[in-house]
Structure formats: structure tokens, C-alpha cells
C-alpha positions as CSV (number, residue, x, y, z in Angstrom):
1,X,0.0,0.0,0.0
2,X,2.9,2.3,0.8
3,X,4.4,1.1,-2.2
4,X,1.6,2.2,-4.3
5,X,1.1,5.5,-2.7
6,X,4.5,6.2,-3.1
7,X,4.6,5.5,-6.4
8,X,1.0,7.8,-7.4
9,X,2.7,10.6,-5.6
10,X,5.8,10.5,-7.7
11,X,4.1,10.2,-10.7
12,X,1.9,13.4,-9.8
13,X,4.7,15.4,-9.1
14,X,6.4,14.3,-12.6
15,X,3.4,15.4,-14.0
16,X,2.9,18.6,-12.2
17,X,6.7,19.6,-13.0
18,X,6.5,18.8,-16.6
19,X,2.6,20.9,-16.7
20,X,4.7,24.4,-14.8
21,X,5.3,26.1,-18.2
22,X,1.7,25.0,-19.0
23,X,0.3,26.4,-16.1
24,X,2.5,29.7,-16.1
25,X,0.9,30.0,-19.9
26,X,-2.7,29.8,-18.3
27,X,-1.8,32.0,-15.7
28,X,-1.0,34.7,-17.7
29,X,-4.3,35.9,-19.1
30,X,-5.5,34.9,-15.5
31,X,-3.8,37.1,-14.0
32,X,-4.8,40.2,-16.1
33,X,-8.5,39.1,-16.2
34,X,-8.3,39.5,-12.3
35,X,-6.1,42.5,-12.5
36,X,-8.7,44.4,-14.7
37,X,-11.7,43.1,-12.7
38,X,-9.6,44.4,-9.1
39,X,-8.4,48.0,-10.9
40,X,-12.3,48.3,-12.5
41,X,-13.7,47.3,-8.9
42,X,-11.9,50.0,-7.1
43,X,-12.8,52.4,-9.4
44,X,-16.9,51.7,-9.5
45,X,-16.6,51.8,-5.8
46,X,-15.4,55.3,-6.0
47,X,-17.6,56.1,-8.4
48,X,-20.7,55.1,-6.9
49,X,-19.8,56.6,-3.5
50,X,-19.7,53.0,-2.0
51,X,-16.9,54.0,0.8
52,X,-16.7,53.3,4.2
53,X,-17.3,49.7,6.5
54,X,-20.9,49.8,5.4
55,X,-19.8,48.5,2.4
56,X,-16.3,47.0,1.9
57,X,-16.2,43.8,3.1
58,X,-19.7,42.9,1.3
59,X,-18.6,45.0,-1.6
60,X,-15.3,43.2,-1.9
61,X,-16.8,39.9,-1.2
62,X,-19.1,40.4,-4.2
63,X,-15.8,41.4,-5.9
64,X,-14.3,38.3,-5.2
65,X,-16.9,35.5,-6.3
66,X,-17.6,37.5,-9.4
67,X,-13.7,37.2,-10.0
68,X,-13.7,33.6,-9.2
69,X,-16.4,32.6,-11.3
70,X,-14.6,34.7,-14.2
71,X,-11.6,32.8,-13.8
72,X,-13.1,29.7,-13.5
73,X,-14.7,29.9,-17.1
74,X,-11.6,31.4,-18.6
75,X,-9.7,27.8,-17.2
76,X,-12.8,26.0,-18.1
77,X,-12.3,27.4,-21.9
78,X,-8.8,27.1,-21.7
79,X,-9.3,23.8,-20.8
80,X,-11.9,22.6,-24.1
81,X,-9.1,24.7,-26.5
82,X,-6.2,22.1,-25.2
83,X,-8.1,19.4,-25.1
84,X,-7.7,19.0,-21.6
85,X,-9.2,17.7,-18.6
86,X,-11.3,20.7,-16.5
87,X,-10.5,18.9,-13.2
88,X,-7.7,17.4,-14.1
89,X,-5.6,15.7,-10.6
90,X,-2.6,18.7,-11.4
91,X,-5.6,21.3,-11.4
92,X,-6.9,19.5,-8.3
93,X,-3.4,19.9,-6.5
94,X,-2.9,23.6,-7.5
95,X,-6.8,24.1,-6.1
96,X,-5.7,22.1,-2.7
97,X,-2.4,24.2,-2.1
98,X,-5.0,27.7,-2.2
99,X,-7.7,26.5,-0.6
100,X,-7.1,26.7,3.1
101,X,-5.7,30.2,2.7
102,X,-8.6,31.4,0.5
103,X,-11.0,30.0,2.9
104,X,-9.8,31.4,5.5
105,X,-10.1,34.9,3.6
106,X,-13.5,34.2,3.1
107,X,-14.0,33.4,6.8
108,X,-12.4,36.9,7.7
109,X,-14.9,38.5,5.1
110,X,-18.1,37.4,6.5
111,X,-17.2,37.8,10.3
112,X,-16.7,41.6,9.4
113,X,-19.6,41.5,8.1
114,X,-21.1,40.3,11.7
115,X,-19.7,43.2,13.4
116,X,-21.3,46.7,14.2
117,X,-20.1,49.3,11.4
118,X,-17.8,51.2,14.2
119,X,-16.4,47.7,15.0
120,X,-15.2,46.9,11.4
121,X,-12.2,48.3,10.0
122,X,-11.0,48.2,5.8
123,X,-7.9,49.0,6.2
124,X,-7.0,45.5,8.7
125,X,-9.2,43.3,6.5
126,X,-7.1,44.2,3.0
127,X,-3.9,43.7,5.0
128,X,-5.2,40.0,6.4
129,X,-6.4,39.6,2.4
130,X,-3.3,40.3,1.0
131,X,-1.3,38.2,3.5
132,X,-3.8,35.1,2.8
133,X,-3.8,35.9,-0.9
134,X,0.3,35.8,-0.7
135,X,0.4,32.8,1.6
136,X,-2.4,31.0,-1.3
137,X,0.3,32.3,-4.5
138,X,3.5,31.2,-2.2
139,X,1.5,27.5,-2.2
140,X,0.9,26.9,-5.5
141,X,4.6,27.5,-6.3
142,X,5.4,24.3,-6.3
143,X,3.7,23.4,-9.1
144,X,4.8,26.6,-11.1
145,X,8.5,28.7,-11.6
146,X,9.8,30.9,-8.6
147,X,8.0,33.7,-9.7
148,X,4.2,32.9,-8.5
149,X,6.5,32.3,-5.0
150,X,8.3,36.0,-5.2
151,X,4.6,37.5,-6.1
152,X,3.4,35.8,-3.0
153,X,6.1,36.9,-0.7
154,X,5.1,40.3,-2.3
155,X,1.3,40.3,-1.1
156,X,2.5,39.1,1.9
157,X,5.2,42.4,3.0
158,X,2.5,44.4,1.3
159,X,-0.2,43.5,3.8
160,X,2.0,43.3,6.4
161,X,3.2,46.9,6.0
162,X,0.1,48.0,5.6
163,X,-1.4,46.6,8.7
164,X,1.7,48.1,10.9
165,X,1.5,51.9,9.4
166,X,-2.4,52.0,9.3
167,X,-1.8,52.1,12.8
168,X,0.1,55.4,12.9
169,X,-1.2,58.2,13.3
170,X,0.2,60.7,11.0
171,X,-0.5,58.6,8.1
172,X,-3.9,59.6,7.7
173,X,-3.7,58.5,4.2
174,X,-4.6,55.3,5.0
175,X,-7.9,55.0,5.8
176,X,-11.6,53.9,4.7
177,X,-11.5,56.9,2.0
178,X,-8.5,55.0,0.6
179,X,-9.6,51.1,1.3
180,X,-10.4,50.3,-1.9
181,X,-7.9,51.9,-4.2
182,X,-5.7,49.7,-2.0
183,X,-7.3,46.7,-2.8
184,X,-7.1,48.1,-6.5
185,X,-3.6,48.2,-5.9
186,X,-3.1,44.7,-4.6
187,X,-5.4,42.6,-6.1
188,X,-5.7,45.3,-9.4
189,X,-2.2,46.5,-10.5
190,X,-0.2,43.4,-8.8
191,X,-2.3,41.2,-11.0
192,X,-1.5,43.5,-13.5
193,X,1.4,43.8,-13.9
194,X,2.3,39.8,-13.5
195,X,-0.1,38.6,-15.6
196,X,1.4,41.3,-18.3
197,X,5.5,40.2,-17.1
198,X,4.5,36.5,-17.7
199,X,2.8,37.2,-21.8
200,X,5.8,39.5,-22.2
201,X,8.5,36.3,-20.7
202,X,6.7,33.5,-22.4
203,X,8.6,30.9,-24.4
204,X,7.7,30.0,-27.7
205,X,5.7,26.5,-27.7
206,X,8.3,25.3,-29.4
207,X,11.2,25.7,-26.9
208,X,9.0,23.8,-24.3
């Protein structure tokens, strides 16, 4: 039995190694679908006046599933045009490394939501969501090149900065005026600009 196991597990990670230039392809328009939908998000929010703890965490929850879903069909289609498995045991993998930090996100998300208005505070809940975000990127580098590791360890010093200076006092800059052009920043412009860095890096198919 441990024979067998042993063996499954070594194939998966053969297969998950040789699939990394495959899933750094599929990550690239990924990554700027979510980038667009984060920088577009931050902007309606402003927009419509939708500012303060009244509305972020619900706001940005909303955000979130309507991102997920996005990417979900963009794999899905990705998927059919490669002639390749939707829930394929790599996929699964990938979606097991993220999960317990993206559910834990979600967690955080609705328990603001549970709180009084004057209990809830933006600017703490986009630093935990860019640590968990980071710590969900970092996970899934495994099955992918350094660089979905470095972007993690980038979310996470971002949200950990932010959560020690949007305690002093003099930076009144951040605050629930600003909460969601920071999460444009993080989840917008990060995504952004990776998903743009790995189109522009890309190796021909015929190099891989």
C-alpha cells in the first residue's frame, strides 16, 4: 500500500513539474482578467460613493466570487481549447495548495460582516487579504517557476506593511476613504502587472 502511494505521488509530481510552463501559460491571461476586474472594482466603488465599513467587506466579497467565477470559465475554456481535462488531478493539486488560505479569507470576510459598522475596519481586512492571498500564490509555487513564489512573498510584506503603518497616526492617508484603491492596488495592479510580465516572458511552444 505504501508502495503504491508512493509511487501515485511521484508520478503526480512528474506530471505537475512537466505541466509548470503550461500552467505559467494559463496563468498569464488569469492574472490580467483579475487584474482588470480588481483596478475596474476599485474604481466603480469610488464612483458610486460606495466608501466606508458599510460596504467594503460585502462590496469586496461580491468582488471576489464575481472574480472567481470569471476565472473559473476562462480555465474551463482554456481547458476545451487544449483538449484537456477541467478537473484534471494537477488542477486538483494547484486548487488544494490555495484552498485553506482562500477560505480562510472568506471566513475573515463574513465575520466583518457580523460586526457593528464602528467595530469593522478596511484598512486590517485588505492587509489579512493580501497576506492570505500571498500565503495562497506562495502555495501553488510548487507546481509553477519561482516567480508565482516572489509575487506571494510580495502580497505578503505588502499586507503586512500595511497593517503596521495603518496604525500610525500621522499617516492619515490610510484609511476607509482609501480602502479600496488599496485593494485596486493589490489585487488590481499586482495582477496586473504579473499577468502582463509572464505574456511578455513567455517561451515559444516550441522551446517547451
Amino acid at each position: 500500500m505504501n508502495a503504491n502511494w508512493a509511487e501515485e505521488n511521484l508520478k503526480t509530481i512528474r506530471s505537475l513539474m512537466e505541466q509548470a510552463q503550461v500552467y505559467r501559460r494559463a496563468m498569464a491571461p488569469l492574472a490580467i482578467q483579475v487584474g482588470t476586474l480588481g483596478v475596474a472594482a476599485a474604481g466603480l466603488a469610488h464612483t458610486a460613493g460606495w466608501v466606508g465599513p458599510s460596504y467594503f467587506a460585502g462590496y469586496w466579497l461580491g468582488v471576489a466570487v464575481v472574480s472567481a467565477l470569471a476565472a473559473l470559465i476562462l480555465i474551463r475554456r482554456q481547458a476545451l481549447k487544449s483538449k484537456e481535462k477541467f478537473w484534471s488531478l494537477p488542477t486538483r493539486r494547484v486548487v488544494q495548495a490555495m484552498l485553506p488560505m482562500l477560505a480562510t479569507g472568506l471566513g475573515l470576510g463574513l465575520f466583518e460582516l457580523l460586526q457593528e459598522s464602528g467595530a469593522r475596519d478596511s484598512i486590517r481586512l485588505t492587509a489579512f487579504w493580501l497576506i492570505l492571498y500571498g500565503g495562497a500564490l506562495h502555495a501553488t509555487g510548487f507546481f509553477m517557476r519561482r516567480g508565482i513564489k516572489l509575487l506571494g512573498w510580495l502580497y505578503v510584506v505588502f499586507g503586512l506593511v500595511l497593517l503596521f503603518i495603518s496604525k500610525v497616526e500621522f499617516l492619515t492617508f490610510f484609511n476607509e476613504h482609501t480602502a479600496h484603491w488599496l485593494m485596486g492596488l493589490g489585487f488590481g495592479v499586482f495582477n496586473l502587472a504579473y499577468g502582463v510580465y509572464l505574456k511578455l516572458t513567455l517561451e515559444p511552444l516550441e522551446t517547451e
